[in-house]
Structures are given as structure tokens and as C-alpha cells.
C-alpha positions as CSV (number, residue, x, y, z in Angstrom):
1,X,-30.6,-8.8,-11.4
2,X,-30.6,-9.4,-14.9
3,X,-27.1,-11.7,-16.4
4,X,-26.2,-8.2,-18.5
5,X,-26.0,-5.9,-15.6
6,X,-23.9,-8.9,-13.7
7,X,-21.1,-9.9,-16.7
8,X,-21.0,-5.6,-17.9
9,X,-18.9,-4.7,-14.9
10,X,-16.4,-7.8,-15.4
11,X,-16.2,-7.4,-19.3
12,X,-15.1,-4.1,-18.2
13,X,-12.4,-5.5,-15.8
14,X,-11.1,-8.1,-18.0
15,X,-10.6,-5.1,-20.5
16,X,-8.9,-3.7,-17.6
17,X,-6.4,-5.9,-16.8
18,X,-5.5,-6.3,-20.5
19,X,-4.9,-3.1,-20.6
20,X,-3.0,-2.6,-17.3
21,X,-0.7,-5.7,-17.7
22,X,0.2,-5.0,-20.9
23,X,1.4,-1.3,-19.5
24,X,2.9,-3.2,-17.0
25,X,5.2,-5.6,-19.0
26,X,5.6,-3.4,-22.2
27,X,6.6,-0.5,-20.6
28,X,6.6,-0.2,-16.5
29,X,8.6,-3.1,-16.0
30,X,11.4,-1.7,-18.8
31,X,11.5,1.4,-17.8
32,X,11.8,1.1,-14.3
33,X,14.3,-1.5,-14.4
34,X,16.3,0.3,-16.9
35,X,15.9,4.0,-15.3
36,X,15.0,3.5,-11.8
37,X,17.6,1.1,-10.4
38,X,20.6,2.8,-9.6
39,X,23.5,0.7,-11.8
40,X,26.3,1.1,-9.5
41,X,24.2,-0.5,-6.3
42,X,21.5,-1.9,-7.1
43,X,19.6,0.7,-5.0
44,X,16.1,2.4,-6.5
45,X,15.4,5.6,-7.3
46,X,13.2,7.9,-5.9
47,X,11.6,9.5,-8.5
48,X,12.1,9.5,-12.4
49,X,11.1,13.0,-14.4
50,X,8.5,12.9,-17.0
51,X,11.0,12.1,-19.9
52,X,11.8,9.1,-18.1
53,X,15.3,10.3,-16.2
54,X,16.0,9.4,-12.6
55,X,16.2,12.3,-10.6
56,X,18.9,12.5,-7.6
57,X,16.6,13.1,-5.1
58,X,17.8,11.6,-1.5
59,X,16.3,8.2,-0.7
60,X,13.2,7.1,1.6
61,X,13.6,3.7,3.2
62,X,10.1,2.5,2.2
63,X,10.9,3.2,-1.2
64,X,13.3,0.3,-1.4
65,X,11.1,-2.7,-0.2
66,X,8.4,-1.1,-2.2
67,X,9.9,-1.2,-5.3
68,X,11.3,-5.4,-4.0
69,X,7.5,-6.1,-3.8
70,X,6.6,-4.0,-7.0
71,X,9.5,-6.3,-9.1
72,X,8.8,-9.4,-7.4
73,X,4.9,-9.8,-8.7
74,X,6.2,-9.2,-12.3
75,X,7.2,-12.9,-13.0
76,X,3.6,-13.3,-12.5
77,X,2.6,-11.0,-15.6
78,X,5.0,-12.9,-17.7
79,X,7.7,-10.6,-17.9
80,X,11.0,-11.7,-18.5
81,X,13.6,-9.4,-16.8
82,X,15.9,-10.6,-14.4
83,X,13.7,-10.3,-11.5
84,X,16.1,-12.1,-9.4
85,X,19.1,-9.9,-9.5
86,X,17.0,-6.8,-9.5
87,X,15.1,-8.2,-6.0
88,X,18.6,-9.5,-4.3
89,X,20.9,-6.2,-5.1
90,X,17.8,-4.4,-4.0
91,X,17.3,-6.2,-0.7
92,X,21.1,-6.0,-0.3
93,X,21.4,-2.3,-0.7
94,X,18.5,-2.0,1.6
95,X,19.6,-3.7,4.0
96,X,23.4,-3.0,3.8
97,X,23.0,0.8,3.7
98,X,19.5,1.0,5.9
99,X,19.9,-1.1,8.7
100,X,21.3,0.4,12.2
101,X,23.0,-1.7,14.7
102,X,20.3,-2.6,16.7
103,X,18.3,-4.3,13.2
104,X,15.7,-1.3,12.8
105,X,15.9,0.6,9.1
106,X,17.3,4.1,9.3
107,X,14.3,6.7,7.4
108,X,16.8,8.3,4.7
109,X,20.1,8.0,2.5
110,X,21.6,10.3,0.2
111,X,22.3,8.6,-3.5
112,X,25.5,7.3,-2.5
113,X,23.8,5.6,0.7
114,X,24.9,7.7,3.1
115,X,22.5,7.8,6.3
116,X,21.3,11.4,6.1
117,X,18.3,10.8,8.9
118,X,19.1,8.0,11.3
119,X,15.5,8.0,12.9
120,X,13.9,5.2,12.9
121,X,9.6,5.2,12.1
122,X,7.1,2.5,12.2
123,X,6.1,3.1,8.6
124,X,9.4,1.9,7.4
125,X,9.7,-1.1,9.4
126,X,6.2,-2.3,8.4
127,X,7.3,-2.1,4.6
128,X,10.5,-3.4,5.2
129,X,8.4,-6.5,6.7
130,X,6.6,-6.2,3.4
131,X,9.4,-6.1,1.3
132,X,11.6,-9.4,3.3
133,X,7.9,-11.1,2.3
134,X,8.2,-10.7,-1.4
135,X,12.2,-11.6,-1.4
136,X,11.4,-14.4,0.1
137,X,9.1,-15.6,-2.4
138,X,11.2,-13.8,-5.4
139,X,14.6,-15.1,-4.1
140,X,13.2,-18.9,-2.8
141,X,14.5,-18.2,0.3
142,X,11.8,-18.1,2.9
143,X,13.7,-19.7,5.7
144,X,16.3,-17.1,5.2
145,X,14.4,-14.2,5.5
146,X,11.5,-15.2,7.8
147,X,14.6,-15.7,10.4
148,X,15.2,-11.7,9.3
149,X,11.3,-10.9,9.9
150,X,11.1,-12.3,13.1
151,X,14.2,-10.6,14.4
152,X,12.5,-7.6,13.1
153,X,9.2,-8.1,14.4
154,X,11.1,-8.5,17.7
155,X,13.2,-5.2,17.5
156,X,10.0,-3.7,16.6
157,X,8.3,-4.8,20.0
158,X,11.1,-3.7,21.9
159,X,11.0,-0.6,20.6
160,X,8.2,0.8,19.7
161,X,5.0,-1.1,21.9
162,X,3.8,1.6,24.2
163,X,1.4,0.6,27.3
164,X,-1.9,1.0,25.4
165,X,-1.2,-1.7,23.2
166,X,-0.6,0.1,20.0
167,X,2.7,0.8,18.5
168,X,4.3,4.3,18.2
169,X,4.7,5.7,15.2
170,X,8.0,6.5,15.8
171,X,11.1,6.4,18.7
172,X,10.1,9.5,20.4
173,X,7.7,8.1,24.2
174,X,5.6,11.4,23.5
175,X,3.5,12.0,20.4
176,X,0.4,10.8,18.5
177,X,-0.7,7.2,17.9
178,X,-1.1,7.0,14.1
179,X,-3.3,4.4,12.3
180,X,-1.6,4.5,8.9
181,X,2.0,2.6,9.8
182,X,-0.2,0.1,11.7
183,X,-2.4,-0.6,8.9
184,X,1.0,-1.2,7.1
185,X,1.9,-3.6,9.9
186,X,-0.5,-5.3,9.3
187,X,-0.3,-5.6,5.5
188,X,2.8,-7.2,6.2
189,X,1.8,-9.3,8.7
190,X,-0.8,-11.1,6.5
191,X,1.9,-11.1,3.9
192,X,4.1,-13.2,6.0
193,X,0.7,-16.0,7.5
194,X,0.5,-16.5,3.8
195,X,4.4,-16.9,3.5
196,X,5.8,-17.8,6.5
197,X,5.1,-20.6,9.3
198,X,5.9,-18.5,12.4
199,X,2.3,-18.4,14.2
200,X,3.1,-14.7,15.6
201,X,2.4,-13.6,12.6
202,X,-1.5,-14.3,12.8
203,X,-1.2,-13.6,16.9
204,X,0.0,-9.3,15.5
205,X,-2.6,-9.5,12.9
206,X,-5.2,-10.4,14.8
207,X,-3.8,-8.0,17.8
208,X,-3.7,-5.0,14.9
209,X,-7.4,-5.6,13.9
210,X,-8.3,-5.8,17.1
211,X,-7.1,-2.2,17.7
212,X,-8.5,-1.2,14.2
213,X,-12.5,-2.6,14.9
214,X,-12.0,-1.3,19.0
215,X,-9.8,2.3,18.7
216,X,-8.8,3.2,15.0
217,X,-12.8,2.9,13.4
218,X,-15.3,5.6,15.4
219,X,-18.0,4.1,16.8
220,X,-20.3,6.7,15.8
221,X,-20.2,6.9,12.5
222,X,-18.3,3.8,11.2
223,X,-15.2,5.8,9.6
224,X,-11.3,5.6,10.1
225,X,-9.3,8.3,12.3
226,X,-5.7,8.6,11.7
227,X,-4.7,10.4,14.6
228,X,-5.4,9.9,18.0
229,X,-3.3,10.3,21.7
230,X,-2.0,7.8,24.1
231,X,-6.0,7.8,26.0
232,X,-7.3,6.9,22.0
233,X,-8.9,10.6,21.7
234,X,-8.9,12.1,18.4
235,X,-5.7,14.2,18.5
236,X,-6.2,17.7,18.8
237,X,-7.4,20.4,16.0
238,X,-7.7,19.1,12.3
239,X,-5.4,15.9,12.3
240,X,-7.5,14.1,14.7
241,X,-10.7,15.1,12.2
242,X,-9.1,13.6,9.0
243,X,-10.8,10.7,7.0
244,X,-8.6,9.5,4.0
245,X,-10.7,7.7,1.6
246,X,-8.0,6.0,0.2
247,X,-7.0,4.6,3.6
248,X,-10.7,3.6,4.4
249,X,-10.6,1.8,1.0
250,X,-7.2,0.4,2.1
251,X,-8.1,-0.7,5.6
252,X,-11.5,-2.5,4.3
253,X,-9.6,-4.3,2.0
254,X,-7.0,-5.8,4.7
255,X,-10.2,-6.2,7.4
256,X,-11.6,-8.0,4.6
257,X,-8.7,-10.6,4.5
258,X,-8.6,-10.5,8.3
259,X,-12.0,-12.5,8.3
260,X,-10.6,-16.4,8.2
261,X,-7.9,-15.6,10.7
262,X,-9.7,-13.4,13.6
263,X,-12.6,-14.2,15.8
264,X,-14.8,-11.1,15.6
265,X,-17.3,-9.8,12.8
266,X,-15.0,-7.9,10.6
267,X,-17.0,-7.6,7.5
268,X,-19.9,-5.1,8.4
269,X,-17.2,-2.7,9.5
270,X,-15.1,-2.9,6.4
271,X,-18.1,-2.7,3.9
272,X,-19.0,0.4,6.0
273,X,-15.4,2.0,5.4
274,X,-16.0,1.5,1.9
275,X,-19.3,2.8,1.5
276,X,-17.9,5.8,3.1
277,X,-15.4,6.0,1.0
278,X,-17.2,5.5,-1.8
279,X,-20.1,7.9,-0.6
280,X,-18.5,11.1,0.7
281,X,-14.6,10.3,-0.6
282,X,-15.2,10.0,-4.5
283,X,-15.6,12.8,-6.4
284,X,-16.1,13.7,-10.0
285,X,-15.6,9.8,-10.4
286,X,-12.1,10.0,-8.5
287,X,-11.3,9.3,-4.9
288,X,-10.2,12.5,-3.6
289,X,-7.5,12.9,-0.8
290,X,-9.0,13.9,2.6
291,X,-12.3,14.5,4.4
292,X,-13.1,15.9,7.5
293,X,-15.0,13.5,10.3
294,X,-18.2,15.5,9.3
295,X,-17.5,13.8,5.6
296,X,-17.0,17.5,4.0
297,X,-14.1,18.0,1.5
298,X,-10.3,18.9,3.3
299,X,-8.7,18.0,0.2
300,X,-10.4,18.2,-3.1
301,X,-7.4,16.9,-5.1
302,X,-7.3,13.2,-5.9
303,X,-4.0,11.4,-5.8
304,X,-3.0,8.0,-8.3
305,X,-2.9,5.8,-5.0
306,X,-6.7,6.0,-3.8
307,X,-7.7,4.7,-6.9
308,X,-5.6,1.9,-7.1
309,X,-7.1,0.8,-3.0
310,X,-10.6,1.2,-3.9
311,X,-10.2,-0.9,-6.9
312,X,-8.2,-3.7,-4.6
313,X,-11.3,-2.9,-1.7
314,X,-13.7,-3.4,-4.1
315,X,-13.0,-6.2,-5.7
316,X,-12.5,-8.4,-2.9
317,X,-16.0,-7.3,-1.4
318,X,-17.7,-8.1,-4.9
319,X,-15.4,-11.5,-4.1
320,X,-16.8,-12.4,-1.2
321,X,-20.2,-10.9,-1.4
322,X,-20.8,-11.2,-5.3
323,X,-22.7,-7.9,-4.9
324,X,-23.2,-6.2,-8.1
325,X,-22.1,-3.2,-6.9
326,X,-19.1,-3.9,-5.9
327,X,-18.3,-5.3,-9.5
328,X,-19.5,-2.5,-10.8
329,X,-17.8,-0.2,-8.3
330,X,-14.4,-1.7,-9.2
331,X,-15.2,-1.2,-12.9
332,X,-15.2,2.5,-12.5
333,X,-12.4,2.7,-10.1
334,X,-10.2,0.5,-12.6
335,X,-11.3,3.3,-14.9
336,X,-10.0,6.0,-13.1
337,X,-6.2,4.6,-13.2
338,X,-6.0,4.7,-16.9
339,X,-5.3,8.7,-17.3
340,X,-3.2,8.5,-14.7
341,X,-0.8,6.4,-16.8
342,X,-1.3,9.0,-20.2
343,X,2.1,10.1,-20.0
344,X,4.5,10.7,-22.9
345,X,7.0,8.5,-21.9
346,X,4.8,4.9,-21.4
347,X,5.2,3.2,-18.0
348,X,5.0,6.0,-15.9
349,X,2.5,8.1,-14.1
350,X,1.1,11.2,-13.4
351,X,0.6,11.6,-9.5
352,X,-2.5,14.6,-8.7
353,X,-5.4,15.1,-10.5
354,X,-7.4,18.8,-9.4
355,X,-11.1,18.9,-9.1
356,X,-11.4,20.1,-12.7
357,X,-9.8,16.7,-13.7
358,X,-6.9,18.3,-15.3
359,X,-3.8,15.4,-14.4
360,X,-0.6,18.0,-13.0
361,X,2.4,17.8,-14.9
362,X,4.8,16.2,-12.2
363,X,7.8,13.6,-11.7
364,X,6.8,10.2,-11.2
365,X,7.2,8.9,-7.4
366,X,8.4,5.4,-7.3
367,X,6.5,4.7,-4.0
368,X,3.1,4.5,-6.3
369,X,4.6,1.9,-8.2
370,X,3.8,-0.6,-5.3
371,X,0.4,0.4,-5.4
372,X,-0.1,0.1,-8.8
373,X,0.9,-3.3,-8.9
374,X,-0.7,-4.5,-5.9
375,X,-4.0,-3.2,-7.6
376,X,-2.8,-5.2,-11.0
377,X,-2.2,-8.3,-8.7
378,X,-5.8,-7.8,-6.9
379,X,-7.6,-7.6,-10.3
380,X,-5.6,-10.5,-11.5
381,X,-6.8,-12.8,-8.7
382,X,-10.0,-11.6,-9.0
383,X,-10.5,-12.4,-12.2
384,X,-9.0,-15.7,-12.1
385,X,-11.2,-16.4,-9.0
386,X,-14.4,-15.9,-10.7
């Protein structure tokens, strides 16, 4: 392969991360710590309107460690905002106005903080995992709130292990095993190995890739289900026929980091999740939002997040492969983020783009924000790596 079409691809990346960290400290980090941060609490906001206002939309638990992990990388990007009082009154408001009696994290609050669904879900107890990671690092407390994980990780066994080894997606003993909140669980699982010093967090990772390579990834063809019952069939009608590319992108990338810390041949699998993805799940040079297990288009529409996880899935394969087309596959996907962030107001972020590539004109969800960033971080590392 000739040196040109090696360095193009990563003179394209560097030009991307100039790019996307100086959005990031000139105008994402500002805006959302001026606008998106409730002043009375300390709590974030769900969403904030094109022109840059918060909008007093009820609150989803996940949003709040989210947005913890989102500030907590920003040190590392050189901005210079308080990131210490905007992680702690976050993780305090979280917690304070979140947390049920028996340590899992209620799914919903009004603005004031009032519970308005007590339920408890998977999904939200895998990013509030996530988000006691980055306080910990943010906050130099890591003996503090490892103690809080583990308690966590314990209420989360008692509660929501079923006898097939998986975890239910939420309290209910009937309904559908879901792979999305494990892969979640599992995010912050590796989150706290890298963090932590409690080995249980290696014994769920490994546990969680084990289900992922043996029940979640069909055998047949190589791609991820999302759906499935308590005897690991694909659950009835369409849900159990669904293939996210943005989650096969997403899952690849986690297998990926799985590899020094599990037993079994995890790479084959996760390049094949991304060549799927990258295959039958990108279109007009975006990854678009659902498949079908056939690989036909559900769901033409391609949302901001899938970009951002097949940029972080393919630049750790072109890592640990130094495959050129993996460089030059996360070229293109870091391409694909920039008209997401043409907004009027800088530092935020248009959410759908239709198959005609026209971007709709919609609020700005704060959950993205941790995707965004966690792609920023990913091409970051990768950079400095090589």
C-alpha cells in the first residue's frame, strides 16, 4: 500500500479532531454549562431548543450520569470550566433525587426532582455505573465511589439476574431479554477495570461478552439481535428481526476492548459486526438507524449517535489491526459528524438526518452529548497512539 493512501485517512483525522475539540471547548462546553445545568440544583437538562434555551422537559435518569461523563472528559481538551462543581452538584442531584431506598435509580423526575416514574430499568443503572466511573476520576475520589458501584452492582444482581444468566431489562419477571442495557453494562464495567481495583468488575465483563459472542451475535450471519425471550429466540414479529448499525458499531468497539481481559477469540466477531455495519447499515455515507436481519432498510433515517460509534469502532480496529480501511473508514465517519454540529447557535446539534441528507430542524437532546464526546475522546487516543 503506497505511504499516501496510509497518512491521507489520518491527515484527515487530525483535521478532525482540530476541528471537533475546538467545537468542543469554544462552544459545547460553554453552552452547555451555561444553559443546560439547571442553576438552582445542579441537575441537567434534557434538551436545549435551537436558539440555545433549556427546555422544561421532565428528566430521564440516564441523562444525568451522561452529561457527569460528558463534563468530566473536558479537562482533557483543555477547557477551563469548573468541572468539579459541575460533576459533584450533578452526581449529588442524581443521586439525591434518583435513588430509591433499596439503592437502584428511579427512570424519571419532573424539573423540580420530583419522582414522576419510580420504575427502575437496566439501562439506567448501567449509566449510572458509567457515570460513578467518571466522578470518580473527575472528583479524585475513587475509593468513595467504587464503594457506591459495588453496592450497585450488587442491587443490580439481586434484582435483575434471571435464571438464564442474562439480566432483565427491567423489574417486571416476564418480558424480553434486551441486548442494548447489557452492552451498556458492560461499557461500564470496563469503565470501572480501568478505574477501580474490585476484580468483579472483569468477572461481569467477561460474563457479559460471554453472552454477547454465545446468545446476543447470530450465528448465522455474524449480526447483533436486540431482542430475544427467556429460551434466547429472537422475540416475536419485527423487534426480534432488528439490526442497529449503530449498536453493531457500538458493540465491536467494546468486544474490541474485551480482548486483553477474556479468554475467547473476540476479534473476528467484532470486525464482522462492523463490516456489517459498514456494508448494509451506511447509507448515502451516513449510518442509518435500523435494518432488518435480512440486512434490508427498516429505518432509512440516520441519527447523530451512529456516527459518532462507527467512528470510535473504527478507529480502534484500524488500532489494533493498522488496516487501511479502517483509517480510512473512520475518516469518513469523522466526516459525517461535522453537519450535524451546523447549527446557528455553535455547540449544539442537529439529531435526524432523512435519506435526502436534508439535517431536521429539532431541539438538541443532551443524551448525544455523551456520545459525542466519547467519539472526541476515542479520536484523541487514537491519534496520540499512533
Amino acid at each position: 500500500m503506497a505511504t499516501t493512501e496510509k497518512t491521507a485517512p489520518r491527515a484527515k483525522l487530525l483535521a478532525a479532531r482540530t476541528r471537533l475539540t475546538t467545537w468542543l471547548t469554544d462552544a459545547a462546553y460553554p453552552l452547555w454549562a451555561q444553559n443546560g445545568i439547571d442553576p438552582q440544583n445542579g441537575g441537567f437538562i434534557e434538551t436545549l431548543a435551537q436558539n440555545g434555551a433549556g427546555l422544561p422537559h421532565p428528566r430521564r435518569a440516564r441523562v444525568h450520569p451522561r452529561q457527569i461523563y460528558a463534563f468530566s472528559q473536558a479537562q482533557r481538551f483543555g477547557w477551563t470550566g469548573d468541572v468539579h462543581r459541575i460533576v459533584h452538584r450533578g452526581t449529588s442531584y442524581f443521586t439525591n433525587h434518583y435513588r430509591r431506598a433499596d439503592g437502584l435509580f428511579r427512570t424519571l423526575a419532573s424539573v423540580d426532582g420530583t419522582p414522576l416514574d419510580d420504575r427502575a430499568v437496566l439501562y439506567d443503572q448501567a449509566f449510572a455505573l458509567l457515570g460513578y466511573a467518571a466522578a470518580a476520576v473527575a472528583l479524585d475520589a475513587r475509593g468513595e465511589f467504587e464503594k457506591r458501584a459495588v453496592e450497585l452492582r450488587g442491587a443490580i444482581e439481586s434484582q435483575f439476574r434471571a435464571d438464564n444468566g442474562a439480566f432483565r431489562s427491567n423489574e417486571n419477571l416476564d418480558g424480553f431479554f434486551e441486548s442494548n442495557p447489557h452492552m451498556h453494562l458492560l461499557e461500564a464495567c470496563l469503565a470501572w477495570a480501568e478505574t477501580g481495583n474490585d476484580p468483579g468488575w472483569t468477572d461481569w465483563a467477561r460474563h457479559i461478552a460471554d453472552l454477547a459472542t454465545q446468545r446476543f451475535i447470530r450465528r448465522g450471519t455474524g449480526s447483533l439481535g436486540e431482542s430475544f425471550t427467556a429460551d434466547w429466540r429472537p422475540a416475536p414479529g419485527v423487534a426480534g428481526r432488528i439490526v442497529e448499525p449503530g449498536h453493531q458499531f457500538e458493540w465491536a468497539w467494546l468486544l474490541l476492548r474485551c480482548e486483553n481481559r477474556h479468554p475467547g477469540p473476540l476479534r473476528e466477531m467484532a470486525l464482522r459486526l462492523i463490516a456489517i455495519g459498514e456494508q448494509s447499515g451506511v447509507h448515502n455515507q451516513v449510518a442509518i438507524n435500523a435494518l432488518l436481519d435480512d440486512f434490508s432498510v427498516h429505518d432509512p433515517n440516520a441519527r447523530f449517535w451512529p456516527q459518532t460509534e462507527r467512528l470510535k469502532a473504527a478507529l480502534l480496529a484500524a488500532r489494533l489491526t493498522d488496516d487501511t480501511k479502517y483509517w480510512v473508514m473512520a475518516a469518513a465517519a469523522a466526516a459525517t459528524l461535522l453537519p450535524y454540529l451546523n447549527t446557528p447557535v455553535p455547540g449544539l446539534w442537529l439529531d435526524v438526518q432523512l435519506p435526502s441528507g436534508e439535517l431536521v430542524d429539532s431541539p438538541a437532546p443532551a443524551s448525544t452529548f455523551y456520545h459525542l464526546v466519547g467519539a472526541i475522546v476515542a479520536l484523541d487516543k487514537s491519534l496520540a497512539a499512533t
